[in-house]
N, C-alpha and C positions, 0 to 999 in steps of 0.2 A: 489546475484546479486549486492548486496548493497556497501558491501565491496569489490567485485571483481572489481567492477564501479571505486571504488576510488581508486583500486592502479593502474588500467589501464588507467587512468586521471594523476598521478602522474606519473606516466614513459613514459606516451607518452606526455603530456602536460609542463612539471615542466622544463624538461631540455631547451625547447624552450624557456622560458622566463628564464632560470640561477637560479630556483627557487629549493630549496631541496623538498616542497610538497605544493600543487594546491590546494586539498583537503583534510581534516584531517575528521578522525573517532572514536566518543566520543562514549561509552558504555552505557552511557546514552539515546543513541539512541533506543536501544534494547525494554527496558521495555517503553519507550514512544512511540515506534511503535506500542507494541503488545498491549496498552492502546487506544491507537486511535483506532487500529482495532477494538477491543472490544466493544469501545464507538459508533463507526459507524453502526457495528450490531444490537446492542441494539437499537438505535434511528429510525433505520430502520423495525422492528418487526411489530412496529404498523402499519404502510401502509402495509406491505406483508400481514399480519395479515386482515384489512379491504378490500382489495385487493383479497381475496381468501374467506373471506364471503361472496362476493355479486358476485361471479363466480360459476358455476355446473360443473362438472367432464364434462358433456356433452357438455357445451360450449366449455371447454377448446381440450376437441378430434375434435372438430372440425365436431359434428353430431349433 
């Protein structure tokens, strides 16, 4: 979506201002996306984590 986002910004956008491209796409995008995700899971572990200690199966069915 990432890359499809920017070349359909650049061909619908770029020519209306006389520009060659609107938006450009560094590779270094890639591994600092999939680093952020990673870091976001992990920081989030420990709430799910307490979150699901202090809940019973049976609360959660709703009986």
């Amino acid at each position: 979506m990432g890359v499809g986002g920017i070349f359909l910004v650049n061909e619908l956008v770029a020519p209306e201002f006389g520009l060659d491209a609107v938006a450009a796409f560094d590779v270094i995008l890639v591994p600092y996306a999939l680093g952020v995700s990673v870091l976001i899971g992990v920081l989030s572990v420990p709430y799910l984590l307490a979150l699901a200690g202090r809940t019973t199966n049976l609360e959660v069915l709703g009986e």
